[in-house]
VOPAGU-2260 file (C-alpha; in pm, 1 decimal, decimal comma):
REM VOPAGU-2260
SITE   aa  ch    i         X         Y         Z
SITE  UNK   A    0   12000,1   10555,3   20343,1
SITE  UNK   A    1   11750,7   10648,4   20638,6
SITE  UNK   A    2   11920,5   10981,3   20665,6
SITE  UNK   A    3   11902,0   11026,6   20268,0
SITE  UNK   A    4   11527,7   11015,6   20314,6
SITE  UNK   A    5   11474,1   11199,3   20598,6
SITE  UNK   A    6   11670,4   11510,6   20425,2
SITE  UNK   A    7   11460,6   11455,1   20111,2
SITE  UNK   A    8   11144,8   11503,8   20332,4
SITE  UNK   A    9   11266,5   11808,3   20476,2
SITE  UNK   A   10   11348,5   11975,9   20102,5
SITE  UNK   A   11   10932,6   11887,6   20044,3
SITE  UNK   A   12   10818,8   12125,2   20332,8
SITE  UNK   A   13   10757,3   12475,4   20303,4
SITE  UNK   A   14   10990,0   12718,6   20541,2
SITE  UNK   A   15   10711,0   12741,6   20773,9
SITE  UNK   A   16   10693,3   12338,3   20825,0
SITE  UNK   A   17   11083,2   12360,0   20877,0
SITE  UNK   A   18   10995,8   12590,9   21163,6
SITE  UNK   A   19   10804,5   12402,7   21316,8
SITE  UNK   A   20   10961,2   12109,2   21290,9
SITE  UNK   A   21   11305,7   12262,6   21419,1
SITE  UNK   A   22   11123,5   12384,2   21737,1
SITE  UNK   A   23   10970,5   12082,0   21781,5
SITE  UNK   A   24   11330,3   11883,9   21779,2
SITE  UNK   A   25   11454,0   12177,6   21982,0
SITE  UNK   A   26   11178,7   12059,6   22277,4
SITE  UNK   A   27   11295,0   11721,5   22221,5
SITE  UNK   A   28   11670,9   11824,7   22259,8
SITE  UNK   A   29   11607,3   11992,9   22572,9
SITE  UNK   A   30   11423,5   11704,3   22711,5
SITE  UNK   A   31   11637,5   11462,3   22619,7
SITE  UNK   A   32   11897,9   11713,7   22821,2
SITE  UNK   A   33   11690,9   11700,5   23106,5
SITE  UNK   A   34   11632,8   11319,9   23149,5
SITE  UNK   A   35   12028,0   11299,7   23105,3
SITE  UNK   A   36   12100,3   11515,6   23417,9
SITE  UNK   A   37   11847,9   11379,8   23610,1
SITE  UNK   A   38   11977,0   10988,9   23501,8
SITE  UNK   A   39   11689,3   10903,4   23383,9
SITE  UNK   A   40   11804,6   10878,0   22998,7
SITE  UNK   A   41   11869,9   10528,6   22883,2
SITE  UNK   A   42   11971,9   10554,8   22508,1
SITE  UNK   A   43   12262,1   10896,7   22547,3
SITE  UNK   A   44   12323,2   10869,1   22174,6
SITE  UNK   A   45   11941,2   11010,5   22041,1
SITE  UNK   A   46   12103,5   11339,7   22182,9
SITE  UNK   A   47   12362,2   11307,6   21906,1
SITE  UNK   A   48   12094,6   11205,9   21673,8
SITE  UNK   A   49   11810,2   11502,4   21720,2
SITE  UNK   A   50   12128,0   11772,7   21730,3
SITE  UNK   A   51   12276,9   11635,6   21414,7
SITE  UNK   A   52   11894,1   11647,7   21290,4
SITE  UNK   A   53   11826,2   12040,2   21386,8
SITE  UNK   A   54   12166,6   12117,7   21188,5
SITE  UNK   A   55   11992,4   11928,6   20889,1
SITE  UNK   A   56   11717,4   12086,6   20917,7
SITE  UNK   A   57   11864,1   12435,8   20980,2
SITE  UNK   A   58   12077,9   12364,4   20666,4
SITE  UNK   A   59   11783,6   12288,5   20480,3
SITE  UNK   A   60   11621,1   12602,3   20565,8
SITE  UNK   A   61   11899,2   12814,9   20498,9
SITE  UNK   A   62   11892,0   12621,3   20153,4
SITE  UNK   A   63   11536,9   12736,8   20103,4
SITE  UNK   A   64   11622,5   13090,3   20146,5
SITE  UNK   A   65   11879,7   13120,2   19942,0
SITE  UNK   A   66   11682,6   13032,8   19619,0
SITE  UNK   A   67   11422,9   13217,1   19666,5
């Protein structure tokens, strides 16, 4: 259900919102990265979580541009 809503917020942006919010995860991503190779990450499986969420969001983008 959480991810139901989250993908329903993402279809109410505009394609410049989805930008910014896939560079945004992309920072997280690579942060998360870091703090895993430096053991410093305690929860490993929010790296599963924010990739699965840029695919979402890519998906939803790619969506967008198709009907226009």
């Amino acid at each position: 259900m959480k991810i139901n809503t989250f993908v329903n917020e993402l279809k109410g942006k505009s394609v410049e919102e989805l930008n910014e919010e896939l560079v945004a995860a992309k920072k997280e991503l690579f942060n998360l990265r870091f703090q895993n190779a430096t053991n410093q990450l305690e929860n490993t499986s929010r790296i599963k979580e924010v990739r699965k969420n840029i695919a979402r969001i890519q998906t939803v983008i790619t969506e967008a541009s198709k009907a226009e």
